[in-house]
C-alpha positions in Angstrom: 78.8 127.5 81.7 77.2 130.3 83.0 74.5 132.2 81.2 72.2 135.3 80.8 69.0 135.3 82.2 67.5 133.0 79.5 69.0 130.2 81.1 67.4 130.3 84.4 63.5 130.6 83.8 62.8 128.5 86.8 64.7 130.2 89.5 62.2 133.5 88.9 59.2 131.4 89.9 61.2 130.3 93.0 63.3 133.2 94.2 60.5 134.2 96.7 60.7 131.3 98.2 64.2 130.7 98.6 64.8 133.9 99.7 62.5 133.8 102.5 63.8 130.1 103.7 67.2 132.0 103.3 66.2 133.9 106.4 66.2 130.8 108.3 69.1 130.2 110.8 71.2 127.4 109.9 70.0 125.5 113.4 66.7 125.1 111.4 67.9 123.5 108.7 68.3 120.0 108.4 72.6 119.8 107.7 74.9 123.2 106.9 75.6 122.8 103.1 79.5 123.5 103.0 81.2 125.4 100.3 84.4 124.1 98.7 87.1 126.1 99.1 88.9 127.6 95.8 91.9 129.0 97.3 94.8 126.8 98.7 95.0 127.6 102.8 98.5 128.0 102.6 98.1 130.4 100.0 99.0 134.1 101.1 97.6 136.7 98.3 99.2 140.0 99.0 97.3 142.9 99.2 98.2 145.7 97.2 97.9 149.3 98.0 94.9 151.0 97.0 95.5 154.5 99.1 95.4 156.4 95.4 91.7 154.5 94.5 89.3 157.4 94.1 86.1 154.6 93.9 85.9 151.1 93.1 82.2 150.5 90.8 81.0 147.4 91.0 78.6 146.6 87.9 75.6 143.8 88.0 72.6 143.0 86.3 68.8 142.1 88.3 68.0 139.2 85.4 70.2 136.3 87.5 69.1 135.3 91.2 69.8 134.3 93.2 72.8 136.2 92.2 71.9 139.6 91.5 68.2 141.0 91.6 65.8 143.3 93.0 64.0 142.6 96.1 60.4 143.1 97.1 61.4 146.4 98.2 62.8 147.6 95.3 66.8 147.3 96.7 69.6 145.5 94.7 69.9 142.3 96.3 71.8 138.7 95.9 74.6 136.7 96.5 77.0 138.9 94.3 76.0 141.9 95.5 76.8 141.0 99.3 80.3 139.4 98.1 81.1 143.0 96.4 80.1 144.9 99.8 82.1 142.5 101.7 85.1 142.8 99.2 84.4 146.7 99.9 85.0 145.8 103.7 88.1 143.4 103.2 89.8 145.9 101.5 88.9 148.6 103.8 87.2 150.8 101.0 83.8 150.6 102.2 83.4 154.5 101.7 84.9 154.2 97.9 82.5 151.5 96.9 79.1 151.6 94.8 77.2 148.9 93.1 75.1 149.6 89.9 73.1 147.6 87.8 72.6 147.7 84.4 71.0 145.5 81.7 72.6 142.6 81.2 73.8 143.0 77.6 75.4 146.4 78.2 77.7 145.3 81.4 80.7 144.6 78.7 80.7 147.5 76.9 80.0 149.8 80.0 83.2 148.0 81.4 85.5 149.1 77.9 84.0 152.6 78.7 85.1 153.0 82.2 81.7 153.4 83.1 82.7 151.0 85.8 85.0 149.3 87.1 84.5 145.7 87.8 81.4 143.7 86.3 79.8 140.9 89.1 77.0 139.2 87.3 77.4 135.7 85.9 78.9 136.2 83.1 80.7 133.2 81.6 84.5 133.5 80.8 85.2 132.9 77.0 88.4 133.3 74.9 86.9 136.8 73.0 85.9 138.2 76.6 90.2 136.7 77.4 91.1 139.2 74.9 89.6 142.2 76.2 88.9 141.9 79.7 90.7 139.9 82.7 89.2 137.8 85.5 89.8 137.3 89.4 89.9 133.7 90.3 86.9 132.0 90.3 85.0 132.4 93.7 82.1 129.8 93.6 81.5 126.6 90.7 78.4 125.6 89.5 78.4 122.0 89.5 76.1 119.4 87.7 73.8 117.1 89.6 72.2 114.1 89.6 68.5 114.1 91.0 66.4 111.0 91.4 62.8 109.7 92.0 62.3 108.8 95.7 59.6 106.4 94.4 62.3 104.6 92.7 64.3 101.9 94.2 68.3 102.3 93.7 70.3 99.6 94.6 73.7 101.7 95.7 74.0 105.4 96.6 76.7 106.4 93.3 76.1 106.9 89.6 76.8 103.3 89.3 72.8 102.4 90.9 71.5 104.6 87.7 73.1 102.3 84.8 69.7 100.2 84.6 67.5 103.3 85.0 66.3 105.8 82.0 68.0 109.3 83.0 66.5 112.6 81.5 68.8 115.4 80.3 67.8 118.3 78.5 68.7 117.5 74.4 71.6 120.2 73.3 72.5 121.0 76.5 76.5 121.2 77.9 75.0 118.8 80.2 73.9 115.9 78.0 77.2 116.3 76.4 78.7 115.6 80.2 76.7 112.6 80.6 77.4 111.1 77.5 81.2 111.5 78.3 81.3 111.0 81.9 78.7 108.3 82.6 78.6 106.3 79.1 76.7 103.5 80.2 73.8 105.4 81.6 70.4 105.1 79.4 69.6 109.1 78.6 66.9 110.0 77.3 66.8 113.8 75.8 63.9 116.4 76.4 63.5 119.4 74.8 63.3 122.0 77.1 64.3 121.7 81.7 60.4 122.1 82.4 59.6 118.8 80.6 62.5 117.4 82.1 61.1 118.0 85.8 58.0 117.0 84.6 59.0 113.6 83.3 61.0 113.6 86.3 58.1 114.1 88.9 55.7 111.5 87.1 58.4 108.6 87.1 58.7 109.0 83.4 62.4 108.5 83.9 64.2 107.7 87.1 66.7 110.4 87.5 67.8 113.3 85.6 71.4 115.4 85.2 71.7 118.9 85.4 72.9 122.3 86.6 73.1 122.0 90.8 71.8 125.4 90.9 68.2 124.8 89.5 68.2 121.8 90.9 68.4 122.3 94.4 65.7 125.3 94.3 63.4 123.1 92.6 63.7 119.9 94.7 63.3 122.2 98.0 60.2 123.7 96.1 56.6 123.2 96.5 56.7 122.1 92.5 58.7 119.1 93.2 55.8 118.2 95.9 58.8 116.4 97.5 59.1 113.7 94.9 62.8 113.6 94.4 66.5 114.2 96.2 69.6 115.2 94.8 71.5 112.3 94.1 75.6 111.7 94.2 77.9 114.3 93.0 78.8 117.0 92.5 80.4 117.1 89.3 82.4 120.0 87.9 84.3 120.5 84.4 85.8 123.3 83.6 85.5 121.7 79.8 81.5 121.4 80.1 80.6 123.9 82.6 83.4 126.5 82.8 85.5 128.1 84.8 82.9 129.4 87.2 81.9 132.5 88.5 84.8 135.2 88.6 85.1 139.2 88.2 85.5 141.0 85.4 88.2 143.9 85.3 90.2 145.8 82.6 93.2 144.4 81.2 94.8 147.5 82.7 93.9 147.3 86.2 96.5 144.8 87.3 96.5 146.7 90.7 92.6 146.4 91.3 92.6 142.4 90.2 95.1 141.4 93.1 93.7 142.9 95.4 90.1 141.7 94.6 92.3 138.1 94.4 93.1 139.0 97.6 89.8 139.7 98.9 88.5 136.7 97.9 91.0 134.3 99.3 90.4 135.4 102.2 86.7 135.4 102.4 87.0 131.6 101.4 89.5 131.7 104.4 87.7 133.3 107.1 84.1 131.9 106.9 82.6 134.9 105.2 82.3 133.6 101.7 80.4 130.2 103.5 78.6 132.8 105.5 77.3 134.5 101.9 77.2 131.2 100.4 74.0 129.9 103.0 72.2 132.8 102.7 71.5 132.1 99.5 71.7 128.5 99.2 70.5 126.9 102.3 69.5 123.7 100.3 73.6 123.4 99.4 75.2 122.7 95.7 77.2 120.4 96.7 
C-alpha cells in the first residue's frame, strides 16, 4: 500500500544521494534494472480526442521522493512529475499542461473542487477514494523484498535458504502480515519501528529482513548500510497486502481525460519511455 509521507522517513535522509547517482549513465552501473511492464503489448489503447481540452492540471505533493519533491534548486522534481510532462508530450498537449503541488492532505479535496484535474502523488487506491474518484491503470508496483546479511551464509539463492534463519519485519506492518501468509515457515521476528529493523539488520541481529523494495534498495545502495547486505530473491507483489500500485487520480466524470491518460501510459510502458523514467530514479532497480 502506498502511503503519505509518514511512511517513508528514510528516503529523506537518502534522496540527495540517489538523486545524484541518478545522474549516472546506465553504462556506469553495474546491470540496467528493468521495469515490468503493466500493459499487455498487444494491447492497443485508443486515444481519444482532446482538441476541446482548455488545460490538463496535474496535482502532486513534495512530501514523497523520489516521487514527487523539491530539488536543491527549489524546482518540482521526481519520478511523477517527469511521467506527467511526458504524458503532456504523448498526448500532444504540452502547451495545455501544468503541474502544481500542494500539501498532501488537500490533493483530494482540491480534486472534488476542480481545482485540478488529475492528482499524481502516491496516493493509495481505497474503496471510499472508489466512490468518489476513478483511477488510470496502475503505472509502476511497489513490491516487497527480501534483504539479507552478506556475512551470513545461505545455502540456496530463494526464500527457501531463509527457513533456518531469524528474519526481521517491522511488527503491524502489511508486510509482516505478507510474510506470515506467504512464507509460514520462516522464523520472524517483529521490530517496532524500519530504523531498528536495519539496525538489527546491519549488526547480524537477524539474518534477513522483509520489506517495501522501495526503501530497501535506497538504503542497501547507501552509505548507512556500509555495504553489509543485498537484496535477496523476489520481488513479491499483492495487490491484497500492498495494493494496487501507483495510478492517477481523475473525476468520476472525466471518462474522456482517463482514456486517454490510459492511453498515454500504455504506451510509455511500450516505447521505452516509462523504463527511461523508471532509471532515473531508481538506478539500484525494484525488482
Amino acid at each position: 500500500m502506498i502511503e503519505s509521507k509518514q511512511a517513508f522517513p528514510i528516503l529523506r535522509a537518502l534522496l540527495a544521494f540517489a538523486v545524484l547517482f541518478s545522474g549516472l549513465p546506465a553504462s556506469a552501473q553495474q546491470a540496467t534494472p528493468s521495469l515490468p511492464l503493466l500493459f499487455d503489448a498487444r494491447e492497443r489503447l485508443a486515444r481519444p480526442d482532446l482538441s476541446s481540452l482548455v488545460r490538463l492540471r496535474f496535482l502532486t505533493s513534495v512530501d514523497f521522493p523520489p516521487f514527487n519533491f523539491t530539488d536543491q534548486n527549489g524546482k518540482l522534481s521526481g519520478f511523477n512529475v517527469d511521467l506527467a510532462r511526458e504524458i503532456c508530450s504523448e498526448l500532444e498537449i504540452s502547451d495545455k499542461c501544468q503541474i502544481q503541488a500542494l500539501p498532501f492532505a488537500d490533493l483530494k479535496d482540491a480534486l472534488a473542487a476542480s481545482q485540478g484535474d488529475a492528482v499524481i502523488a502516491g496516493l493509495a487506491v481505497t474503496p471510499e477514494l472508489r466512490r468518489r474518484f476513478v483511477f488510470s491503470r496502475p503505472y509502476l508496483m511497489l513490491p516487497a523484498r527480501f534483504v539479507r546479511n552478506l556475512a551470513v551464509p545461505l545455502d540456496g539463492k530463494t526464500a527457501d535458504a531463509l527457513s533456518k534463519h531469524p528474519v526481521g519485519v517491522v511488527k503491524g506492518t502489511v508486510h509482516e502480515a505478507m510474510l506470515a501468509a506467504f512464507f509460514p515457515a520462516i522464523n520472524a521476528q517483529a521490530f517496532d519501528t524500519k530504523d531498528a529493523l536495519l539496525a538489527a539488520l546491519k549488526e547480524r541481529k537477524v539474518d534477513a529482513a522483509f520489506a517495501d523494495a522501495l526503501q530497501l534498495s535506497f538504503w542497501v545502495s547507501s552509505p548507512a548500510s556500509a555495504k553489509c547486505c543485498a537484496l535477496f530473491d523476489g520481488p513479491y507483489l499483492s495487490e491484497h497486502f500492498l495494493g494496487e500500485g501507483m495510478t492517477i487520480m481523475l473525476r468520476q466524470k472525466d471518462s474522456v481525460l482517463t482514456a486517454a491518460i490510459d492511453h498515454a501510459l500504455a504506451t510509455l510502458s511500450r516505447n521505452g519511455r516509462l523504463q527511461e523514467i523508471y532509471l532515473r530514479y531508481f538506478p539500484y532497480g525494484l525488482y
